[in-house]
Backbone as ProteinMPNN parsed JSONL, in Angstrom:
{"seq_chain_A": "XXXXXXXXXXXXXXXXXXXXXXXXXXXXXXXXXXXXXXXXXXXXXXXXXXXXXXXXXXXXXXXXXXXXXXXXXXXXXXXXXXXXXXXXXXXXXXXXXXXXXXXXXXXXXXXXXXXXXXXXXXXXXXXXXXXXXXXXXXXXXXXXXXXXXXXXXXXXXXXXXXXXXXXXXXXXXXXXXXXXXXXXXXXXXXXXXXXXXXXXXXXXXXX", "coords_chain_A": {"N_chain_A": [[-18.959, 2.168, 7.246], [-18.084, 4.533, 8.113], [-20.53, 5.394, 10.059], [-20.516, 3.075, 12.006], [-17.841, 3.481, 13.132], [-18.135, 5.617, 14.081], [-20.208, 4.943, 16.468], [-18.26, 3.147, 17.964], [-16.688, 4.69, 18.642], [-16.928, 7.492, 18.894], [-15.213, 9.655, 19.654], [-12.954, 10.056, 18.001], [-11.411, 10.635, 15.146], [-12.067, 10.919, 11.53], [-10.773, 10.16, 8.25], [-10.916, 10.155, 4.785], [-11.817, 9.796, 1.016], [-14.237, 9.756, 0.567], [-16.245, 11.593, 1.692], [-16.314, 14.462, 3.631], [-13.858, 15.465, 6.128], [-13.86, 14.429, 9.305], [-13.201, 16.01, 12.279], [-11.446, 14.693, 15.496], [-10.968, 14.553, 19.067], [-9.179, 12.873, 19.879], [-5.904, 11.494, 19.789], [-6.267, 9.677, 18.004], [-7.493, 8.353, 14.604], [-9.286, 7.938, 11.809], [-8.595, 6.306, 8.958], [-9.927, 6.071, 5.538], [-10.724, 4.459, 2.166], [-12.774, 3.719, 0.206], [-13.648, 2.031, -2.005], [-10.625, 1.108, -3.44], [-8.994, 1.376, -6.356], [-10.983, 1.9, -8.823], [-11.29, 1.702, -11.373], [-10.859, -1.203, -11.696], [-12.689, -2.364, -10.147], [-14.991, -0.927, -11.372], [-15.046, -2.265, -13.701], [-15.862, -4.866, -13.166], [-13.465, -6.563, -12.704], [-11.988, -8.531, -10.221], [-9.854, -7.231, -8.438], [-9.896, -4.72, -6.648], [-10.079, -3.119, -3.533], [-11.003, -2.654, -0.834], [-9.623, -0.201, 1.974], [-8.549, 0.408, 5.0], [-7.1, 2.29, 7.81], [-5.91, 2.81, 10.958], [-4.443, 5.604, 12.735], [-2.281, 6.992, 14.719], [-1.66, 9.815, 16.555], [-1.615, 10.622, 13.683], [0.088, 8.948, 12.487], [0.044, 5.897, 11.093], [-0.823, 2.965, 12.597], [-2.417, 0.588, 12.366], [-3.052, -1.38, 10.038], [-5.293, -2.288, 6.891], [-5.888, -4.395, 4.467], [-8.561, -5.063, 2.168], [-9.882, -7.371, 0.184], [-12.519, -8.107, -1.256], [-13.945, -9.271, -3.177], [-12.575, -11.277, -3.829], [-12.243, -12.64, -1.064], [-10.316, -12.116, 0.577], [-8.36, -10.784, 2.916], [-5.96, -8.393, 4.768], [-4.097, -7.71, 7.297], [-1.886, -5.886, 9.629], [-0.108, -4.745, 11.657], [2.481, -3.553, 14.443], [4.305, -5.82, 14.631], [3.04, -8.071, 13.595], [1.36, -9.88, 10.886], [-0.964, -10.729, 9.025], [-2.607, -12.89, 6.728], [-6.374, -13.377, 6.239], [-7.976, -15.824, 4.954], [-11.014, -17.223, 3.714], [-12.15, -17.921, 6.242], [-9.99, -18.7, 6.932], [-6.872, -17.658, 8.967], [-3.754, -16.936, 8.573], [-0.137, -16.399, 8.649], [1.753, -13.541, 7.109], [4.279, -12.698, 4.907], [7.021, -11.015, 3.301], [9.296, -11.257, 0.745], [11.625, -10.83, 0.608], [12.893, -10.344, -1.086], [16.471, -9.1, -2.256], [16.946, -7.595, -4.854], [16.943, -5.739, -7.512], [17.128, -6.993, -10.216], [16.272, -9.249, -9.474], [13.527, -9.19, -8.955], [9.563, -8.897, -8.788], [7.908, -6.742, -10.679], [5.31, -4.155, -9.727], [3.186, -1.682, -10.783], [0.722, 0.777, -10.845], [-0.459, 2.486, -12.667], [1.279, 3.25, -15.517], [1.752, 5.44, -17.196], [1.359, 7.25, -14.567], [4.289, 7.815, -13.884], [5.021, 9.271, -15.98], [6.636, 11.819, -15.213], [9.196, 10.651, -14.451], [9.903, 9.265, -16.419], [12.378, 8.15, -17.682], [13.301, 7.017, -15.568], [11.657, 4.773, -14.576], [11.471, 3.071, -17.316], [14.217, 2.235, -17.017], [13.777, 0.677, -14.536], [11.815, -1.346, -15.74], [13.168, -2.576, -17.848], [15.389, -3.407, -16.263], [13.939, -5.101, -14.091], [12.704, -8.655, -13.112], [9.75, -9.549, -13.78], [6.765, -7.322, -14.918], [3.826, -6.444, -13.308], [0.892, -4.625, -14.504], [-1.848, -2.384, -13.028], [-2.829, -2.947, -10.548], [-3.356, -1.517, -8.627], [-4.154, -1.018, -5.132], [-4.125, -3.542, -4.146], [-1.46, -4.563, -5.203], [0.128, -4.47, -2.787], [-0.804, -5.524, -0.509], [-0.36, -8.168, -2.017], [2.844, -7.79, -1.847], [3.237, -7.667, 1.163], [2.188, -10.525, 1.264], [4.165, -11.938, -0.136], [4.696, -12.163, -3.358], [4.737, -10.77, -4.537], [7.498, -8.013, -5.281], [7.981, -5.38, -5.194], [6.583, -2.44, -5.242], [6.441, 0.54, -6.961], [5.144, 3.915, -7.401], [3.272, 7.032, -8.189], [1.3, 10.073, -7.034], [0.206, 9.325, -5.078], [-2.673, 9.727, -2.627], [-3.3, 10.402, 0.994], [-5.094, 8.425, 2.201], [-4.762, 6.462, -0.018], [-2.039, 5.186, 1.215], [-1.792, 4.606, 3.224], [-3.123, 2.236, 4.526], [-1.321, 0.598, 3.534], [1.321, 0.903, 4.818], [1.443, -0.044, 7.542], [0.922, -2.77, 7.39], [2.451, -3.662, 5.29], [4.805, -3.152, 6.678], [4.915, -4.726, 9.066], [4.985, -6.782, 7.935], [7.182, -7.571, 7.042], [8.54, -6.032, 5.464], [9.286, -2.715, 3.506], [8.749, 0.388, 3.134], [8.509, 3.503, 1.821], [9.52, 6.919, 1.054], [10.385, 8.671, -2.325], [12.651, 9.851, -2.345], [14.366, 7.739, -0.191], [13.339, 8.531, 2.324], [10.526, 8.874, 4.631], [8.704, 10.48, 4.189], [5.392, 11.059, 2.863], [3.93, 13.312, 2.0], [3.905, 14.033, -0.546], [3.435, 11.763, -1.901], [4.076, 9.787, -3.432], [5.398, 7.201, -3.519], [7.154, 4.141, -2.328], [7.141, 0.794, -2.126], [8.629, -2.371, -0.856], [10.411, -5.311, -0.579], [12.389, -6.095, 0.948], [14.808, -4.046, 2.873], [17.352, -3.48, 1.458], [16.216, -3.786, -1.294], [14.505, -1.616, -1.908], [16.394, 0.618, -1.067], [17.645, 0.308, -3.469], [15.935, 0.906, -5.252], [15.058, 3.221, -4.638], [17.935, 4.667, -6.224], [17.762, 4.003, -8.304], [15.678, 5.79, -9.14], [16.537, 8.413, -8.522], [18.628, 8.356, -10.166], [18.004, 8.669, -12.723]], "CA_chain_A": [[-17.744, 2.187, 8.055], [-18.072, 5.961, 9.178], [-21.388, 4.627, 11.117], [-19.707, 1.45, 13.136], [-16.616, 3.937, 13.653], [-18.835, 6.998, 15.014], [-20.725, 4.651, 17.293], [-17.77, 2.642, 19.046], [-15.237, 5.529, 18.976], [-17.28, 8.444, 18.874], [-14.354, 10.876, 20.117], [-12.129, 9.654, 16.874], [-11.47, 11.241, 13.459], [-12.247, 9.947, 10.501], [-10.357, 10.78, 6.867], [-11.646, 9.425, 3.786], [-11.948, 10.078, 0.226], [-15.509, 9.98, -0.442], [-16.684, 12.864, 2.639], [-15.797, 15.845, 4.565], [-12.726, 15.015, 7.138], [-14.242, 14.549, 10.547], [-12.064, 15.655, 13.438], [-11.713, 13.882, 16.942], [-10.655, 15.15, 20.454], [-8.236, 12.236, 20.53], [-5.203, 11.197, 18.824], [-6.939, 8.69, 17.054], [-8.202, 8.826, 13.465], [-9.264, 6.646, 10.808], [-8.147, 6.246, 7.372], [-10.824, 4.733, 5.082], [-10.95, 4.384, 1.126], [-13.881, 2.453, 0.321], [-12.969, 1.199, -3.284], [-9.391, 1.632, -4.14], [-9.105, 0.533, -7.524], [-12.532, 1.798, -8.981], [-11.918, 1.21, -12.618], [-11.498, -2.672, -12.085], [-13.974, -2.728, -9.985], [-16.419, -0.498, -12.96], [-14.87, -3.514, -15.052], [-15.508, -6.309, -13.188], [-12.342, -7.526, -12.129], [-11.992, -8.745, -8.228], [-8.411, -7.054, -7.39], [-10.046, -3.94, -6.233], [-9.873, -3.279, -2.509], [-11.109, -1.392, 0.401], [-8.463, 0.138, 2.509], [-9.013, 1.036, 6.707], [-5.982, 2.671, 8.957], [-5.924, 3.474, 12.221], [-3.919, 6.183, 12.77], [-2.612, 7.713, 15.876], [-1.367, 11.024, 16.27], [-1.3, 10.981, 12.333], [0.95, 7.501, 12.059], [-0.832, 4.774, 10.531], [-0.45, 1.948, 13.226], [-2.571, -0.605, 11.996], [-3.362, -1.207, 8.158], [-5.878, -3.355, 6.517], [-6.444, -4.317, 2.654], [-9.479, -6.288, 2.199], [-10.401, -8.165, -1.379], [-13.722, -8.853, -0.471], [-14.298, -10.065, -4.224], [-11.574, -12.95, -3.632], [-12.603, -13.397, -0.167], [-8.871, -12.3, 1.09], [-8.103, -9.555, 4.141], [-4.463, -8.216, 4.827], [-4.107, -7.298, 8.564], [-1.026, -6.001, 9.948], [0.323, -4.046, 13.479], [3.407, -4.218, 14.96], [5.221, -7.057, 13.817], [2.183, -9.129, 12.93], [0.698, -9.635, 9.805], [-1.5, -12.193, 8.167], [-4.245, -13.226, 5.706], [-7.368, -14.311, 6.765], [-9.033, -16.358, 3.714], [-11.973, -18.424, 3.956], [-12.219, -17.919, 7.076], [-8.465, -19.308, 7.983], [-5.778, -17.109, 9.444], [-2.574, -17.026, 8.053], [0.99, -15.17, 8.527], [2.355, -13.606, 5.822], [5.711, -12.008, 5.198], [7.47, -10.326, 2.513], [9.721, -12.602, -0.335], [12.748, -10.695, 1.015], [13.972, -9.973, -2.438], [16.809, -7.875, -2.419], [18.201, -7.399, -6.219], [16.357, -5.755, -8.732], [17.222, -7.895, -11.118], [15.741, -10.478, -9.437], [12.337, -8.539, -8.177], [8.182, -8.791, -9.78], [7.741, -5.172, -10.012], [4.482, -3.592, -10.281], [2.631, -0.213, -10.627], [-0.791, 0.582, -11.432], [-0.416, 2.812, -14.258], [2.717, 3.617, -16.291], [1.404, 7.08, -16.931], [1.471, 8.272, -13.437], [5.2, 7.85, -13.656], [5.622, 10.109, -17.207], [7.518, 12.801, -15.377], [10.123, 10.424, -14.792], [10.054, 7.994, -17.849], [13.755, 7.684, -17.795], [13.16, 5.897, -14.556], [10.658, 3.174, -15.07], [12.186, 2.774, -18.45], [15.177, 1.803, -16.701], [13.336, -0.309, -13.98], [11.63, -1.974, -16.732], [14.682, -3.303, -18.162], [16.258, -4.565, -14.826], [13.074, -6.229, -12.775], [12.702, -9.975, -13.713], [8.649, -9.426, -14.494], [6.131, -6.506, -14.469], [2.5, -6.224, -13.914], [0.533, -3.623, -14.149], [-3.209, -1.943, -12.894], [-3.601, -3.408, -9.416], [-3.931, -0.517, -7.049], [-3.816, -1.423, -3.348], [-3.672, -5.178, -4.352], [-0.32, -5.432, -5.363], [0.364, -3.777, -1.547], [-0.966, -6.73, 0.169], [0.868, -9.259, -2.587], [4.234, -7.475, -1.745], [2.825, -8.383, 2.041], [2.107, -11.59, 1.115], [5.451, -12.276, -0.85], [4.38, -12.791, -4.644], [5.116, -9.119, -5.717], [8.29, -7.694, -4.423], [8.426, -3.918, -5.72], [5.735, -1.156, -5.919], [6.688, 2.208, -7.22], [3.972, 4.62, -7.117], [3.293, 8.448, -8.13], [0.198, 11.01, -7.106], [-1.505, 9.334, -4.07], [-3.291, 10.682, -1.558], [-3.141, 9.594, 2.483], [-5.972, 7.456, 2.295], [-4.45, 5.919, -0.937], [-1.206, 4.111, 1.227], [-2.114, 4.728, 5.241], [-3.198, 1.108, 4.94], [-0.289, -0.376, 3.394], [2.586, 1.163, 5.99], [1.383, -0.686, 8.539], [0.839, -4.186, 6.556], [4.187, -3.965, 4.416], [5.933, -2.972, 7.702], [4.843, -6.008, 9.822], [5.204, -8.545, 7.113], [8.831, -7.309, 6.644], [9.129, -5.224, 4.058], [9.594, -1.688, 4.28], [8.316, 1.463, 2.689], [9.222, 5.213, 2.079], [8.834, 7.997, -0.835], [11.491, 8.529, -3.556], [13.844, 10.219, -2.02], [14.966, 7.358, 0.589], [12.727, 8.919, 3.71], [9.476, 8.634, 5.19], [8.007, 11.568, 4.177], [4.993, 10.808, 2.212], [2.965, 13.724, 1.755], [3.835, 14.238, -1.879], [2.395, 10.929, -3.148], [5.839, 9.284, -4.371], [6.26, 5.715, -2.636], [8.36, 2.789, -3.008], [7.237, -0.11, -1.211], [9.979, -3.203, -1.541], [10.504, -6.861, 0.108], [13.693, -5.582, 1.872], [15.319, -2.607, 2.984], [18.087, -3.781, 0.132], [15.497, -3.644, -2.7], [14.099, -0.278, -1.448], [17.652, 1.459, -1.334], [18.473, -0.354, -5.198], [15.035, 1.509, -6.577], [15.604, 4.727, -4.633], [18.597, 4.909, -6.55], [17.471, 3.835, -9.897], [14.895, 7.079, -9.848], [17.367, 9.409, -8.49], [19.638, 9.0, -11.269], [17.177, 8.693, -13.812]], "C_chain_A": [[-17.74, 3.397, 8.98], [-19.233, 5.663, 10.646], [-20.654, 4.014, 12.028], [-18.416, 2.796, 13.613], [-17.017, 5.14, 14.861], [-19.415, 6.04, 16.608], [-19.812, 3.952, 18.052], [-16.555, 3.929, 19.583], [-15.657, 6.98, 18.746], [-16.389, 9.414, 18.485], [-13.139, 10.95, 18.641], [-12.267, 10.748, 15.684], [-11.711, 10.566, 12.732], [-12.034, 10.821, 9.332], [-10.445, 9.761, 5.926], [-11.658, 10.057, 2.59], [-13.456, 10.566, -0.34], [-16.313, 10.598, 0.369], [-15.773, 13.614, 3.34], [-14.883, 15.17, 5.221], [-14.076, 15.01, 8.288], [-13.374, 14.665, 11.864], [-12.461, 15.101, 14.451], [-10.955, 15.01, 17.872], [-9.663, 14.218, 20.653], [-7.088, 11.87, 19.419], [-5.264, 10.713, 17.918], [-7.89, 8.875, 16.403], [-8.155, 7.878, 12.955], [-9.353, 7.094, 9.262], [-9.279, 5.278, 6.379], [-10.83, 5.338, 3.363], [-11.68, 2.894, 0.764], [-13.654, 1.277, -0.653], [-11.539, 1.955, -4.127], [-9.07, 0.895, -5.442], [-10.3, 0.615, -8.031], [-12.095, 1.254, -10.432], [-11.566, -0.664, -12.613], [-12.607, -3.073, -11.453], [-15.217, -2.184, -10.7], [-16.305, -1.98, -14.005], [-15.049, -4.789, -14.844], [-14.909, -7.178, -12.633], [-12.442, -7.472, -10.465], [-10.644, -8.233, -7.836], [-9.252, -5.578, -6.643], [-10.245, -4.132, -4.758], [-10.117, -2.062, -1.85], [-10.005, -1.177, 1.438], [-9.055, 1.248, 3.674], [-7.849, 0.859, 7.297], [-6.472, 2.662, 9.815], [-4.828, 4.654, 12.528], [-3.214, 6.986, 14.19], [-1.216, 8.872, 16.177], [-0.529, 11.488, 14.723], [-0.474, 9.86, 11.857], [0.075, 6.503, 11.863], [-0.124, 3.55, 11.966], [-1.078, 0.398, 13.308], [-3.413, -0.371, 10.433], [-4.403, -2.61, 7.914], [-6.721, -3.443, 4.998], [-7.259, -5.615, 2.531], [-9.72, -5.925, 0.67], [-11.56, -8.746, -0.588], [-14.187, -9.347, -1.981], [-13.51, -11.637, -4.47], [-11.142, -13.131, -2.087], [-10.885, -13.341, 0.738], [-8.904, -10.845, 1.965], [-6.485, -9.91, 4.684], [-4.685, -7.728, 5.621], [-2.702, -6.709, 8.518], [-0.734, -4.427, 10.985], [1.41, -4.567, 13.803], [4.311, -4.806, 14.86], [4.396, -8.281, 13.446], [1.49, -8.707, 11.864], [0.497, -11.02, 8.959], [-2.593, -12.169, 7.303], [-5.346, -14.02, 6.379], [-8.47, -14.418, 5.288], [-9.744, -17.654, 4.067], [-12.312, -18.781, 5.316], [-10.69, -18.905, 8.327], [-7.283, -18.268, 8.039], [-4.393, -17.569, 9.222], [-1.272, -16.012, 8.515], [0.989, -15.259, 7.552], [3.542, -12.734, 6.013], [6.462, -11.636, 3.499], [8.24, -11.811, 1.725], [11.402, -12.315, 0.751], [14.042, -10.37, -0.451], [14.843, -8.914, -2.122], [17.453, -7.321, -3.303], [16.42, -7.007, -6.914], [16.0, -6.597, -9.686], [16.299, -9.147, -10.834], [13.545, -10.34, -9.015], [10.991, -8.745, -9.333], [7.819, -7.46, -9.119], [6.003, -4.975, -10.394], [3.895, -1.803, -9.41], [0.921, 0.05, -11.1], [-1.001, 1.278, -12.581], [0.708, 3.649, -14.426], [2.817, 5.146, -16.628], [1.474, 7.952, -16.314], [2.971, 8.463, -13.395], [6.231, 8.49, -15.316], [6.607, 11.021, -16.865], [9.091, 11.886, -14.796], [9.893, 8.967, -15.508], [10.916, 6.849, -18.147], [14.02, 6.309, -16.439], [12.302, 4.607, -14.592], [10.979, 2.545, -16.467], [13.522, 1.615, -17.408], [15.035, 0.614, -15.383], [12.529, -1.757, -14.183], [12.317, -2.938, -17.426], [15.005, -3.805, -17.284], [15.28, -5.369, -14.347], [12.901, -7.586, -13.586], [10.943, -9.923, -14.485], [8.034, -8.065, -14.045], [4.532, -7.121, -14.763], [1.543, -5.645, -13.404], [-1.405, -3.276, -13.774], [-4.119, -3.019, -11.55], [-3.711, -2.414, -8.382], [-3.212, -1.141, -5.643], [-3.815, -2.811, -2.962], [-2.404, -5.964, -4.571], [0.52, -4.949, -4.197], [0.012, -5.338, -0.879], [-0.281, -7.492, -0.392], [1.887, -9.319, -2.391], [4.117, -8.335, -0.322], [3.646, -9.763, 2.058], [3.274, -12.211, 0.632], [5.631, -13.408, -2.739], [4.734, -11.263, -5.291], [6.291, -8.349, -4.729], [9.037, -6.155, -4.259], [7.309, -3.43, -5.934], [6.409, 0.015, -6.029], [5.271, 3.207, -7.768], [3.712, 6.066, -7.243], [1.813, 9.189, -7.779], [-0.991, 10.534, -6.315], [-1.872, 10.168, -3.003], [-2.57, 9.98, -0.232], [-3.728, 8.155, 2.676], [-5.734, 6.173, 0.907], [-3.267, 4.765, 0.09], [-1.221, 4.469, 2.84], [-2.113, 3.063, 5.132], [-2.298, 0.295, 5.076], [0.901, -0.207, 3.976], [2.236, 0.19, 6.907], [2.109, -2.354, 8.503], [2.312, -4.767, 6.376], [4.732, -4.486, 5.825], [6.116, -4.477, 8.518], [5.276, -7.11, 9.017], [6.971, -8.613, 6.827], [9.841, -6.75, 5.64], [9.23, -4.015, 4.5], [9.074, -0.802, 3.199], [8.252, 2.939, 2.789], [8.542, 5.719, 0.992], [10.221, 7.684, -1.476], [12.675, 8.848, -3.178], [14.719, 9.062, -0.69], [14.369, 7.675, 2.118], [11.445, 8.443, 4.017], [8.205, 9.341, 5.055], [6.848, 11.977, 2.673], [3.863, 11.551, 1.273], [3.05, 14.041, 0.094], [3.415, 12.905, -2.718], [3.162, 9.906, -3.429], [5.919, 7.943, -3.301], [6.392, 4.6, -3.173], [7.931, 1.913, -1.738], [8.306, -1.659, -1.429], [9.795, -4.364, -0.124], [11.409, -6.762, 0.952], [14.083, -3.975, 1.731], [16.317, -2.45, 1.58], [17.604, -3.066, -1.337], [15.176, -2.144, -2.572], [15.258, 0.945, -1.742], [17.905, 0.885, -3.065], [16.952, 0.967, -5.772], [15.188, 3.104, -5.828], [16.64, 5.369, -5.458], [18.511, 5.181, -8.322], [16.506, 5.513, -9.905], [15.894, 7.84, -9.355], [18.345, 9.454, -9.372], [19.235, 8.58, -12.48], [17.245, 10.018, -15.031]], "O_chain_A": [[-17.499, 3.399, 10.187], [-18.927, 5.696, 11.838], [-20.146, 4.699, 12.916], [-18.267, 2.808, 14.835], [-16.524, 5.444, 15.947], [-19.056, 6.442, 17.715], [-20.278, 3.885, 19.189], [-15.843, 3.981, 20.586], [-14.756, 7.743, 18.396], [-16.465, 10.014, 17.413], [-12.565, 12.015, 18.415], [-13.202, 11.527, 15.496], [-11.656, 9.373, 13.029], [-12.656, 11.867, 9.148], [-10.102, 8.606, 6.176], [-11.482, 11.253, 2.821], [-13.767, 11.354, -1.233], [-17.47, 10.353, 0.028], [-14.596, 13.333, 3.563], [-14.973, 13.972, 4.953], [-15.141, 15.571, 8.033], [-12.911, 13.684, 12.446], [-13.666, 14.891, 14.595], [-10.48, 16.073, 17.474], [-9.005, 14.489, 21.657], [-7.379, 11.962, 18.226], [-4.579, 10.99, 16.933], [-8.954, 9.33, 16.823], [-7.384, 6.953, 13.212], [-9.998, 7.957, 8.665], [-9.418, 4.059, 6.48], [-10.929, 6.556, 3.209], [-11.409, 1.701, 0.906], [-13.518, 0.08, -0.401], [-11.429, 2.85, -4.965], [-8.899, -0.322, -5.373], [-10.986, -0.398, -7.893], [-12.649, 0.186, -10.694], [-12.041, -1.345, -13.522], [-13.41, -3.894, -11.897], [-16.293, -2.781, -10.688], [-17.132, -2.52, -14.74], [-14.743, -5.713, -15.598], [-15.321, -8.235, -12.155], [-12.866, -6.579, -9.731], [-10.176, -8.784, -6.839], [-8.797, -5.647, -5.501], [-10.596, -5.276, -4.468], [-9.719, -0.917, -2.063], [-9.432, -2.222, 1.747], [-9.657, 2.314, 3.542], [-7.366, -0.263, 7.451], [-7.691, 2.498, 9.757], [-3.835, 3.929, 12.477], [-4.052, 7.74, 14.686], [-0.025, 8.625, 15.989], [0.466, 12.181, 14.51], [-0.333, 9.846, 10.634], [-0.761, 6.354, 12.753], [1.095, 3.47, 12.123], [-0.646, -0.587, 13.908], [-4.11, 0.537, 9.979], [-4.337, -3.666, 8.542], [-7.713, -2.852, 4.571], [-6.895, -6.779, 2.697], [-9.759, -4.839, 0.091], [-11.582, -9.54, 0.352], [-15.161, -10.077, -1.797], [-13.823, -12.668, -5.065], [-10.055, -13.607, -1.762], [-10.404, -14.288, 1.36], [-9.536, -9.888, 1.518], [-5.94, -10.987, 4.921], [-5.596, -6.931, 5.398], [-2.123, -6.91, 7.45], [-1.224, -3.309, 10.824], [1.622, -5.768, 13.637], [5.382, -4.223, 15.03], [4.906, -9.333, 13.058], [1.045, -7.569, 11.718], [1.231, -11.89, 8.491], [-3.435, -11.272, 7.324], [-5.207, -15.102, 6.951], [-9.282, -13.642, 4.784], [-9.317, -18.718, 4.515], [-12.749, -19.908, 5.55], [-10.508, -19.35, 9.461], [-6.726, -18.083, 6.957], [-3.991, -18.609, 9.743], [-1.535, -14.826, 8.715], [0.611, -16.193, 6.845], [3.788, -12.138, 7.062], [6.092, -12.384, 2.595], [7.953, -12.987, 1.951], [12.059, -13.155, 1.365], [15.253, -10.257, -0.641], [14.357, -7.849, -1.744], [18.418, -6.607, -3.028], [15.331, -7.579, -6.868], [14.852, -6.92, -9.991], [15.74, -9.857, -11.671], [12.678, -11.206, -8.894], [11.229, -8.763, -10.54], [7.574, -7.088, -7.972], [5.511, -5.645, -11.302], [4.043, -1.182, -8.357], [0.211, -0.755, -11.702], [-1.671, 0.785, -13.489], [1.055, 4.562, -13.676], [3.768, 5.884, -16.371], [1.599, 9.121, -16.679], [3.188, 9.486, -12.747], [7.399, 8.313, -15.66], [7.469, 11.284, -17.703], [10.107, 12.581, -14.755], [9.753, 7.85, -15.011], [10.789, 5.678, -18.505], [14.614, 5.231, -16.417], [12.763, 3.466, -14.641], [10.648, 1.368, -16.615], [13.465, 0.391, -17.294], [15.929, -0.21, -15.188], [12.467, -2.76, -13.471], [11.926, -4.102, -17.513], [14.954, -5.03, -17.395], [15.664, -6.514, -14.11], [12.981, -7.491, -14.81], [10.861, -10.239, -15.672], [8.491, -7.532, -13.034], [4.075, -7.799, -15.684], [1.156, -5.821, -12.249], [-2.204, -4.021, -14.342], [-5.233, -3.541, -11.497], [-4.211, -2.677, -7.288], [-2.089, -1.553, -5.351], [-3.59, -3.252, -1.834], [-2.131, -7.148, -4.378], [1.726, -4.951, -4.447], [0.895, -6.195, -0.916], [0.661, -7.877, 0.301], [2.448, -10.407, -2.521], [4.642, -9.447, -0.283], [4.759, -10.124, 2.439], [3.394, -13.325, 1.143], [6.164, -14.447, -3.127], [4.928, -10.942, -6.464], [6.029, -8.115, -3.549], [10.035, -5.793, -3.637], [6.759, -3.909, -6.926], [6.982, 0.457, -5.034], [4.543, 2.796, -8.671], [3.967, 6.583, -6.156], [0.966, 8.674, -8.51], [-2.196, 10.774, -6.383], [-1.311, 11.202, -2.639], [-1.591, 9.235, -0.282], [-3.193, 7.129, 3.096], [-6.423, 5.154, 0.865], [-3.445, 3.564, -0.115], [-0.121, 4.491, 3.392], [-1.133, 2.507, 5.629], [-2.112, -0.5, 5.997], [1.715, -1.104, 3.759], [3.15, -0.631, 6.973], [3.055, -2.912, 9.058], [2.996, -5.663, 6.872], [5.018, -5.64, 6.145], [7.138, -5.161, 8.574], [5.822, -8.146, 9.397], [7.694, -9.552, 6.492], [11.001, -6.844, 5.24], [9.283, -3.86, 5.721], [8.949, -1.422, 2.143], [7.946, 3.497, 3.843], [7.59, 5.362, 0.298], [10.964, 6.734, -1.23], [13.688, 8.266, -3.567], [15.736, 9.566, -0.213], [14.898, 7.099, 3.069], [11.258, 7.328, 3.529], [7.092, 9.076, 5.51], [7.122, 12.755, 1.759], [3.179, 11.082, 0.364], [1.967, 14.315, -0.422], [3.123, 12.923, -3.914], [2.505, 8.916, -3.75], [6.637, 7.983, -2.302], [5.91, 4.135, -4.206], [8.255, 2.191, -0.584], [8.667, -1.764, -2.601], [9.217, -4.209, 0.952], [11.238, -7.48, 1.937], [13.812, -3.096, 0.913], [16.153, -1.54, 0.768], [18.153, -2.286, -2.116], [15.803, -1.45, -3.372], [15.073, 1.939, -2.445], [18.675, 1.629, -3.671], [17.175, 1.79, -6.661], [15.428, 4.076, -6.544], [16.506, 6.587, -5.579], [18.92, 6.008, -9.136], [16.807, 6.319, -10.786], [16.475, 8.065, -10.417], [18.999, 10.493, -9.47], [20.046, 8.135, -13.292], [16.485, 10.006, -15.999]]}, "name": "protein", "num_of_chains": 1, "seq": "XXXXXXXXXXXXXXXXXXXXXXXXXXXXXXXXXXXXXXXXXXXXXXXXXXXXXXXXXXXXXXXXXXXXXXXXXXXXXXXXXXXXXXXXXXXXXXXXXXXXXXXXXXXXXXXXXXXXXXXXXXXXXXXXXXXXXXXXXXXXXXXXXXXXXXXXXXXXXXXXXXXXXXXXXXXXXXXXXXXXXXXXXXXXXXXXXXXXXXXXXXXXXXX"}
């Protein structure tokens, strides 16, 4: 990916998990995590997923979560956003859930969210199902509109650059904990509606 990116866009950045940063001369940078989700992919399982931003002057403006083990790619810019499986192009769009109660929550591990307990405890109890240890897969599903809640503690940039874009276009929406935008501490809530989003901001703040 760094290759193909150096040779059409030379002047570009490129930020990544698995080398050095590379700066550019132009606003434009790229976000790349090669395998997000390594231990299912050490195990086997096909949800794991590579994850490529675009970024420009540090804003993710186009996102893309590819399952290249189930043959599925999550695009999204703008206000478009679709699946392309099997070589057929699809929209996709959020569920639009906006009740807890009624929401399929998931997280990837229950652990990352020990320092507040009281909170996922209590989100636990309200969401209609959970399920857990998909990484940057259950980001595209929210997308797609089969998972309608991620809550999320201790990522990096290159961990959810992809999925701002994605979510955003398909019609969902995404922040950190506190209700803002401001993601450098790790903490995000992605959700099917703005609705659902404000209901779980609330649930961890008075956890």
């Amino acid at each position: 990916m760094r290759d193909l990116i150096s040779k059409s866009f030379p002047d570009h950045g490129i930020y990544g998990e698995e080398f050095e940063d590379k700066l550019g001369s132009t606003p434009y940078a790229w976000s790349l995590d090669p395998i997000d989700g390594t231990r299912s992919y050490m195990c086997g399982l096909p949800s794991w997923t590579t994850l490529i931003a675009l970024l420009h002057e540090h804003e993710p403006v186009i996102g893309l979560i590819d399952a290249p083990a189930l043959d599925e790619t999550y695009i999204g810019f703008g206000d478009e956003a679709f699946l392309i499986k099997n070589g057929i192009e699809t929209p996709i769009h959020t569920s639009g859930c906006s009740r807890i109660e009624e929401a399929r929550f998931s997280t990837t591990d229950p652990f990352h969210l020990v320092p507040r307990a009281g909170a996922l405890d209590a989100i636990l109890d309200a969401v209609r199902v959970t399920r857990f240890g998909y990484d940057g897969y259950a980001y595209a599903r929210l997308a797609a509109g089969s998972v309608d809640l991620v809550i999320e503690s201790g990522l990096k940039p290159f961990d959810y650059n992809a999925h701002i874009p994605v979510i955003r276009a398909a019609g969902g929406y995404i922040g950190d904990w506190s209700g803002g935008s401001e993601f450098a501490a790790g903490d995000v809530i992605a959700a099917a509606s703005g609705e659902l989003y404000d209901a779980a901001v609330k649930f961890l703040a008075e956890a």
